[in-house]
LORODREN-554034 format. One record per residue (C-alpha): x, y, z; residue number from 1; residue in one letter. Coordinates in pm, whole numbers. Layout:
- px, py, pz, num, residu
- X, Y, Z, NUM, A .
...
//
This chain:
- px, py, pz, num, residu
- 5790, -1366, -2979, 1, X .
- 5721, -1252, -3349, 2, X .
- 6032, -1381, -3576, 3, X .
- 5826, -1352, -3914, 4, X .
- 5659, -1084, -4118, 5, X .
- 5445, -1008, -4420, 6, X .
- 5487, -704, -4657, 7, X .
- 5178, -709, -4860, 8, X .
- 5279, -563, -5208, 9, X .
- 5007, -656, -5426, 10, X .
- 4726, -465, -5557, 11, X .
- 4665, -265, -5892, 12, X .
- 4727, 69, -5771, 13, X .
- 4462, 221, -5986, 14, X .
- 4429, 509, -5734, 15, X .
- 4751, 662, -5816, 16, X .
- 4713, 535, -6236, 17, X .
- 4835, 603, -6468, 18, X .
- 5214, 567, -6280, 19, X .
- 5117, 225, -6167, 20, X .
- 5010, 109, -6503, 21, X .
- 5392, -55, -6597, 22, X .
- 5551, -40, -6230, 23, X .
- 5416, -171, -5889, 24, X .
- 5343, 128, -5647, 25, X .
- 5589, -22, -5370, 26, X .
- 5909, -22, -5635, 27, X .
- 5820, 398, -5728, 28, X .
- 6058, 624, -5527, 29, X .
- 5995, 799, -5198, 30, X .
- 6230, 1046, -5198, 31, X .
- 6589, 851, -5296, 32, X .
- 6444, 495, -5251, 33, X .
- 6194, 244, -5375, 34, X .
- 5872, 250, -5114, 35, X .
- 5953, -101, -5057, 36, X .
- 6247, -3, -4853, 37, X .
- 6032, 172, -4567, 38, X .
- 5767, -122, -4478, 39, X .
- 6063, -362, -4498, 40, X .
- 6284, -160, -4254, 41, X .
- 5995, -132, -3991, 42, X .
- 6010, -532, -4008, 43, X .
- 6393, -506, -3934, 44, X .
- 6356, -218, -3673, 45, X .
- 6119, -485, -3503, 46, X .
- 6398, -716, -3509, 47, X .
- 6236, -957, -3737, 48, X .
- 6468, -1146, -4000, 49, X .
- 6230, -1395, -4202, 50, X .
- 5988, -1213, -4417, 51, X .
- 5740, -1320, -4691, 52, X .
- 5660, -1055, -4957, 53, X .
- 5364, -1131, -5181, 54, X .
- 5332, -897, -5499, 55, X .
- 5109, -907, -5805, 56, X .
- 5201, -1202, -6038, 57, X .
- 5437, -1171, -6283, 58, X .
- 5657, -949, -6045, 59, X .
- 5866, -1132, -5798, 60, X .
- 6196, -1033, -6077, 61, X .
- 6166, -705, -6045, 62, X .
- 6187, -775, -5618, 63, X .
- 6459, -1018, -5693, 64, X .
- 6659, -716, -5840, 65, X .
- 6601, -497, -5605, 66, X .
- 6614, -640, -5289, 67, X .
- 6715, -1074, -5359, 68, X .
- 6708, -1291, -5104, 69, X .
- 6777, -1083, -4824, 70, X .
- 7137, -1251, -4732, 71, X .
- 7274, -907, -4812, 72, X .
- 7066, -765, -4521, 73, X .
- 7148, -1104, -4297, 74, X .
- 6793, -1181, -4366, 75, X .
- 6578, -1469, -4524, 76, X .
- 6320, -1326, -4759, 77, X .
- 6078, -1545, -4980, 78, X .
- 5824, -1412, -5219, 79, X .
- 5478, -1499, -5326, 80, X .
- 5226, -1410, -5596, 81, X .
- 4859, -1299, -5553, 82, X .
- 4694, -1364, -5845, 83, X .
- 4442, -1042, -5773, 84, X .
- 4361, -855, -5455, 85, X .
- 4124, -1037, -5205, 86, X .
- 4164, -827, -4921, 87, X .
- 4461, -818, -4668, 88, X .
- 4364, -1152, -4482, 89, X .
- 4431, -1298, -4817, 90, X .
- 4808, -1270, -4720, 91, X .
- 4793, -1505, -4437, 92, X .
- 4601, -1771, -4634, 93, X .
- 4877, -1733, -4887, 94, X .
- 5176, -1732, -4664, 95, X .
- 5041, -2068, -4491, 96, X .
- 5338, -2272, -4516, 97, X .
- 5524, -1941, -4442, 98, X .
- 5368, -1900, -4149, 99, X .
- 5366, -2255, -3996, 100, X .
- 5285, -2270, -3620, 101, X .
- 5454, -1918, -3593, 102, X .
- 5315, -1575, -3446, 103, X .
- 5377, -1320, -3725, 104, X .
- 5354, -972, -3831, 105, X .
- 5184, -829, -4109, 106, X .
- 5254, -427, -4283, 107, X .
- 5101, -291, -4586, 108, X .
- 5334, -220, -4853, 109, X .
- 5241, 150, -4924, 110, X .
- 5253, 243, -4519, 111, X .
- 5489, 461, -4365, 112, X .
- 5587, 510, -4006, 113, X .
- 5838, 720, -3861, 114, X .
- 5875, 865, -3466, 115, X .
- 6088, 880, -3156, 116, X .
- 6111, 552, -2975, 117, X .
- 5933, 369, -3309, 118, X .
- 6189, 61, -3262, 119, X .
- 6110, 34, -2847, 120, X .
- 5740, 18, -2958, 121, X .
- 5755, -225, -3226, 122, X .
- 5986, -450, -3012, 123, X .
- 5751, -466, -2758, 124, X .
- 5468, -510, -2954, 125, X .
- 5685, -836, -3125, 126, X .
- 5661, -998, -2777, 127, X .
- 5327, -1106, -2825, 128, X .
- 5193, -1478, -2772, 129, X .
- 4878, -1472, -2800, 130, X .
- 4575, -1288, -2932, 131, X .
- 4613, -992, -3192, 132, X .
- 4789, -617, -3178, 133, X .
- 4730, -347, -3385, 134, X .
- 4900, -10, -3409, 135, X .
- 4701, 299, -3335, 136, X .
- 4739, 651, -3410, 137, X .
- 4555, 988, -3363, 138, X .
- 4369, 1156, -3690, 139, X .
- 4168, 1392, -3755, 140, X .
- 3955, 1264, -4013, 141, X .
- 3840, 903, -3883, 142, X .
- 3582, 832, -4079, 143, X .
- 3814, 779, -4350, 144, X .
- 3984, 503, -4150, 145, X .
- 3907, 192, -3986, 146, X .
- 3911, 332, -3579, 147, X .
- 3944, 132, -3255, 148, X .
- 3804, 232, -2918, 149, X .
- 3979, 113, -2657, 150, X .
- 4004, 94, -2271, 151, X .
- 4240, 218, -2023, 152, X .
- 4412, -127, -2073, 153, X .
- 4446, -81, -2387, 154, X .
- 4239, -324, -2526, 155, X .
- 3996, -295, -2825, 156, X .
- 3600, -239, -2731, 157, X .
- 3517, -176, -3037, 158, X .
- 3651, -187, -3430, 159, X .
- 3461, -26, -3737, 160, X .
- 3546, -8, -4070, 161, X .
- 3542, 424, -4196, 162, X .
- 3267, 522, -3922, 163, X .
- 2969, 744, -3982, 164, X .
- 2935, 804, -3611, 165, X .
- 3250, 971, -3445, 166, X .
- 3365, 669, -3189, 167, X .
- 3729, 756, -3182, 168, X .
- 3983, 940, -3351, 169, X .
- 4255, 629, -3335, 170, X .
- 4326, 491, -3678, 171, X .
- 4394, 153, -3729, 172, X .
- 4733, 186, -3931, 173, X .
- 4881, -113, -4153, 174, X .
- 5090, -278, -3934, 175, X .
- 4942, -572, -3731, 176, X .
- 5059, -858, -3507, 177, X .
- 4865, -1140, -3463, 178, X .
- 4891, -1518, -3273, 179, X .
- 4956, -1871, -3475, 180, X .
- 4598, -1886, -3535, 181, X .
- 4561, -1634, -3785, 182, X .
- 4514, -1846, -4066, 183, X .
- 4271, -2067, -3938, 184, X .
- 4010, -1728, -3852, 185, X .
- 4114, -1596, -4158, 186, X .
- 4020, -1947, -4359, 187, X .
- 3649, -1870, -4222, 188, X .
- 3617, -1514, -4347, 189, X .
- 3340, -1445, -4622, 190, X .
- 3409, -1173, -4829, 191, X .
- 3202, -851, -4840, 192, X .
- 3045, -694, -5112, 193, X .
- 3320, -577, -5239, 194, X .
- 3455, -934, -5283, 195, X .
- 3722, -912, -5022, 196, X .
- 3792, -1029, -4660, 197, X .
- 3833, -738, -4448, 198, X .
- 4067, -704, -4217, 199, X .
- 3846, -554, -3981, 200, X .
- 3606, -916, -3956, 201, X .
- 3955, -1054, -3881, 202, X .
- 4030, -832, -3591, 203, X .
- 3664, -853, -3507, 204, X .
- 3713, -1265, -3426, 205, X .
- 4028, -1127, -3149, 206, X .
- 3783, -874, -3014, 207, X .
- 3520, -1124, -2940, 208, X .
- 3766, -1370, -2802, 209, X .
- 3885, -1046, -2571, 210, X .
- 4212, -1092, -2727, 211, X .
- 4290, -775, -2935, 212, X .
- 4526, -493, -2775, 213, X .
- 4671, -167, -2883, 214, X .
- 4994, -30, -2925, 215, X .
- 5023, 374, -3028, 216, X .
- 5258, 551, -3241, 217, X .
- 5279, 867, -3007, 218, X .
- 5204, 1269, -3084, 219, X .
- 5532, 1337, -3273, 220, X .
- 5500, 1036, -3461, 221, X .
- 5405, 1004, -3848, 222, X .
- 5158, 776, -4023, 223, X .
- 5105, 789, -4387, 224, X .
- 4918, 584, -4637, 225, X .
- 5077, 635, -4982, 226, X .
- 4776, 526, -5168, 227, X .
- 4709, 877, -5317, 228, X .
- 4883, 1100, -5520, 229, X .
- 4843, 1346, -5249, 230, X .
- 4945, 1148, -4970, 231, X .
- 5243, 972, -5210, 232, X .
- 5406, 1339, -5239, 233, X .
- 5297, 1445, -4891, 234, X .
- 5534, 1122, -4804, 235, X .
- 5799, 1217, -5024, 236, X .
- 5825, 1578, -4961, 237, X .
- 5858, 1432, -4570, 238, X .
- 6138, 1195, -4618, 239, X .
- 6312, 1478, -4813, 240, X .
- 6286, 1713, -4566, 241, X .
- 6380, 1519, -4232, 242, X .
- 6694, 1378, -4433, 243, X .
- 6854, 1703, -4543, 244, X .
- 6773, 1889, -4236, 245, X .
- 6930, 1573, -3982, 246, X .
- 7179, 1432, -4235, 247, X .
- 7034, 1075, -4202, 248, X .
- 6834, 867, -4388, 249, X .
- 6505, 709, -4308, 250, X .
- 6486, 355, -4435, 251, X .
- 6872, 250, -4521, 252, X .
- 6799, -92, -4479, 253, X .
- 7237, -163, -4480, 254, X .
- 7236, 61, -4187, 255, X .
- 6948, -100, -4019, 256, X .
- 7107, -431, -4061, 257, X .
- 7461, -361, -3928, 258, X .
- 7309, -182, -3607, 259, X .
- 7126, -492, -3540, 260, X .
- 7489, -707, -3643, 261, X .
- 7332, -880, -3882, 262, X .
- 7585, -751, -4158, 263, X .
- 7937, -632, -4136, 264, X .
- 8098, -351, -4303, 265, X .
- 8264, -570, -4604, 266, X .
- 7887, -713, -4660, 267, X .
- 7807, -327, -4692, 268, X .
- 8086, -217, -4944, 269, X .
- 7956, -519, -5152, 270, X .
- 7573, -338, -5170, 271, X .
- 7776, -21, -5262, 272, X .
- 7922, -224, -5570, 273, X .
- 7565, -292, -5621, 274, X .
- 7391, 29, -5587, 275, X .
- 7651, 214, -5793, 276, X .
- 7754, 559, -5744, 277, X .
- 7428, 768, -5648, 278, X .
- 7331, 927, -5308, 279, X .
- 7234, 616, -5125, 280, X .
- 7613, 481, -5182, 281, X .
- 7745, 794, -5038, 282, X .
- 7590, 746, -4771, 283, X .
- 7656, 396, -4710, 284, X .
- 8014, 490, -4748, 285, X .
- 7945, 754, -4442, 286, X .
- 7841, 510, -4223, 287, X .
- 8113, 308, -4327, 288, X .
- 8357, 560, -4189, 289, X .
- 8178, 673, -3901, 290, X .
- 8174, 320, -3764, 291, X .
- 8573, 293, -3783, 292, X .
//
């Protein structure tokens, strides 16, 4: 079982400059709240309660504001710098101690996911005990995206990094599940010539050990990488939508947290106090009611 996960919140941003010049892409707003809130609720709709976030130096206050230690939420959360981006194995070397002799999960900060039977998916996927998982969806444009081809077991034949030849139109998305021995393949990465590690050598070492599977966010799933201006308002203009048409939100981390008992309703009028009177509280106050 996977009890611990990564958010990996570091990174300059400098796609979606000059906005990310004074403010860390994951604390702008999707919609009515920070983009922080969405990677952190997949962790908590995969039932995981210890999480390490690692953000640019200098930054952990402006987390500490936001989103503290995590009691609120019932959770444990510790935070780490990165001192610059070395590539998303980086996080695993950094959250060592973290880590321990654990299995653990691993999302990119600026990912979103959304879809029918999400949580079943991601709880099953948190059962793993060995080897690596990664979570797959259809695209239409693969050679923008690392792909996967896999078999009818659903394991990985083959992983390349933005594809010149068509090989498969499943997209590696940023959300990843790997074994206790993460950081030791990670430790023997050398980085590319970009001066990273790449997460696809990492998955590459699973592969050859014939220990990488799939998981699959299905058709009327959603997938989105908010790197881009484009894809940051395609995002937003999604959450927006889906909330006022249903009447629920996507990503209230209170509500998560009291489905999954790890809050009660008095923990929940204290976050109100917090948040102060905006949208978000009303709706907190909603659920508070509806749950009488």
């Amino acid at each position: 079982m996977i009890s611990k996960g990564i958010i990996l919140a570091g990174g300059t941003g400098k796609r979606m400059s000059p906005l990310t010049k004074a403010v860390n892409k994951q604390l702008l707003p999707i919609y009515d709240k920070p983009l922080i809130f969405y990677p952190l609720s997949i962790l908590m709709l995969s039932k995981i309660r210890d999480v390490l976030i690692i953000v640019n130096k200098g930054q952990i206050g402006q987390y500490k504001k936001l989103i503290k230690d995590g009691k609120n939420l019932g959770m444990k959360i510790a935070y780490q710098e990165q001192s610059k981006p070395r590539g998303l194995p980086d996080a695993f070397i950094l959250g060592e101690k973290f880590i321990g002799n654990k299995n653990v999960a691993m999302i990119l900060g600026d990912n979103f996911f959304y879809g029918q039977g999400l949580s079943e998916n991601l709880k099953r996927c948190t059962k793993l005990k060995s080897g690596a998982k990664v979570l797959l969806h259809r695209v239409s444009n693969p050679d923008l995206f690392g792909v996967a081809k896999v078999n009818k077991k659903n394991k990985i034949l083959k992983v390349i990094e933005k594809p010149k030849k068509h090989i498969s139109k499943l997209a590696i998305t940023g959300l990843y599940f790997f074994d206790k021995n993460v950081v030791k393949y990670s430790k023997t990465l050398k980085p590319s010539k970009r001066g990273e590690l790449e997460i696809v050598d990492l998955l590459n070492i699973y592969k050859k050990k014939n220990k990488l599977t799939a998981d699959y966010i299905g058709r009327g799933g959603a997938w989105l990488d908010t790197g881009s201006i484009e894809d940051y308002y395609k995002t937003f203009s999604f959450v927006h939508a889906i909330e006022n048409r249903q009447g629920v939100k996507i990503a209230c981390l209170e509500e998560i947290a009291l489905f999954n008992k790890w809050i009660n309703k008095n923990q929940i009028k204290k976050q109100i106090k917090f948040y102060g009177n905006c949208n978000y509280s009303n709706y907190l106050k909603k659920i508070i009611k509806d749950s009488l």
